[in-house]
C-alpha positions in Angstrom: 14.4 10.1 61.9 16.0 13.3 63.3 15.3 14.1 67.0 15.4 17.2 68.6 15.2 17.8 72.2 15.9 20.4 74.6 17.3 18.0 76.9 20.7 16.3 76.0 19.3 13.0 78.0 16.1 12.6 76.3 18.2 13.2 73.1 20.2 10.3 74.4 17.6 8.0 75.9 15.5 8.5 72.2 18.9 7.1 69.8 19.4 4.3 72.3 15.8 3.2 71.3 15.7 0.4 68.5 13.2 1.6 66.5 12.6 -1.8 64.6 12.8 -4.4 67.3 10.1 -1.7 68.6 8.0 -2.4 65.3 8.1 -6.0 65.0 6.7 -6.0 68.8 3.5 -3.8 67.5 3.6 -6.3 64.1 4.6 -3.1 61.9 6.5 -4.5 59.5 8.9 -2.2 57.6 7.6 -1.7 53.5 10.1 -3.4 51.3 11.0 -0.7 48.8 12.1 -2.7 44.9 14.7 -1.6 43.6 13.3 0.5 40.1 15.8 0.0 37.5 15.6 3.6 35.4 16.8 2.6 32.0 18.6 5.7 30.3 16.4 7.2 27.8 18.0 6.5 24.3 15.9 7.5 21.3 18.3 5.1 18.9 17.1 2.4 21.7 13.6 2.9 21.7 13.2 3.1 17.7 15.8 0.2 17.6 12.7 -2.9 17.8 10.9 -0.9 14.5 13.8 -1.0 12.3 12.7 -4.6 11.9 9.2 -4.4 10.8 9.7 -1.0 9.2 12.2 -2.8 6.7 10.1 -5.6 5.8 7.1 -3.1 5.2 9.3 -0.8 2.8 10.5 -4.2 1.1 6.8 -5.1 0.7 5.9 -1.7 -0.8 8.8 -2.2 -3.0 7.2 -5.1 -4.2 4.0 -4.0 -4.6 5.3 -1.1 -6.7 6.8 -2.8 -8.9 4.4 -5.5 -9.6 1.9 -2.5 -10.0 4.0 -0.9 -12.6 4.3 -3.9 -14.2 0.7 -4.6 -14.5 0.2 -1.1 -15.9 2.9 -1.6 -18.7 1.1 -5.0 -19.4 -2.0 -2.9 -19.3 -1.1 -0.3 -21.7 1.1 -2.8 -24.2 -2.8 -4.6 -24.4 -4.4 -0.9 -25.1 -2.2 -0.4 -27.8 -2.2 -3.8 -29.0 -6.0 -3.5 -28.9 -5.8 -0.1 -30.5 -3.8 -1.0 -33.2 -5.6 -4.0 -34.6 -8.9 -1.6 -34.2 -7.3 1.0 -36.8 -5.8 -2.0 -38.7 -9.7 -3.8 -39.0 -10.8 0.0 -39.7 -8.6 0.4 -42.7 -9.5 -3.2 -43.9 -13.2 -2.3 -43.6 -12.7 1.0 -45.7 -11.0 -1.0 -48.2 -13.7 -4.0 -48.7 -16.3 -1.1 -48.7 -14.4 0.6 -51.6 -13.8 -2.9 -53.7 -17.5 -3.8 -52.5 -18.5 -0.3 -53.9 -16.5 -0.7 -57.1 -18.1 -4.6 -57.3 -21.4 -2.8 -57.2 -20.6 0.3 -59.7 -19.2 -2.5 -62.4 -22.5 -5.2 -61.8 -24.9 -2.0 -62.1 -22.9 -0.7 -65.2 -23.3 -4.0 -66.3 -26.8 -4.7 -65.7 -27.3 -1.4 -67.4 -25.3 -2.3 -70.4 -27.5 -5.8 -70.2 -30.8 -3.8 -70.4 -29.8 -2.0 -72.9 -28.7 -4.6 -74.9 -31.9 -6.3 -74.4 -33.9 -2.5 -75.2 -32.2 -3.0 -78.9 -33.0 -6.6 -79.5 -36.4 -5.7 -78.8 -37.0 -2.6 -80.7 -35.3 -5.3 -83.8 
């Protein structure tokens, strides 16, 4: 505290005066001030404690990637498997229609020829 006074003797008289012995008597207790520790601001620092977490989340996306474009290759190996045996049953089915078909031409030709075999023996 800075005193000013016209007076060189009250000037005196006022920095002979113990100011805290003064306070303790009136039960005013000086305020303790902590000490605030100001940690430098480093960006590296502060993003340091993410690096952690940050890792194991890309590693687990990395994972989960892959085991999603595995599934899909599975996925699409089963499409075309699927597909294949559907044009593979398709061309079977067009083939038993055709011998079915040609089964049916010869036993109506032959029933034919039968009736009119039997048309003959009657009209004998």
């Amino acid at each position: 505290m800075q005193t000013r006074a016209c007076e060189p003797v009250v000037a005196s008289a006022l920095e002979d005066i113990d100011r805290c012995a003064a306070a303790e008597a009136n039960n005013c207790y000086p305020v303790v001030e902590e000490e605030v520790v100001v940690e430098e601001e480093n960006p590296l620092w502060e993003t340091a404690w993410l690096q952690e977490p940050l890792s194991s989340i890309i590693a687990n996306q990395e994972i989960i990637y892959k085991s999603l474009q595995e599934s899909f290759a599975t996925t699409q190996q089963m499409v075309n498997d699927l597909s294949n045996k559907v044009n593979q049953l398709s061309q079977n089915t067009d083939s038993q229609e055709l011998v079915i078909d040609e089964k049916e031409a010869q036993r109506l030709q032959l029933q034919a020829q039968i009736e009119a075999l039997q048309n003959e023996m009657n009209n004998l």
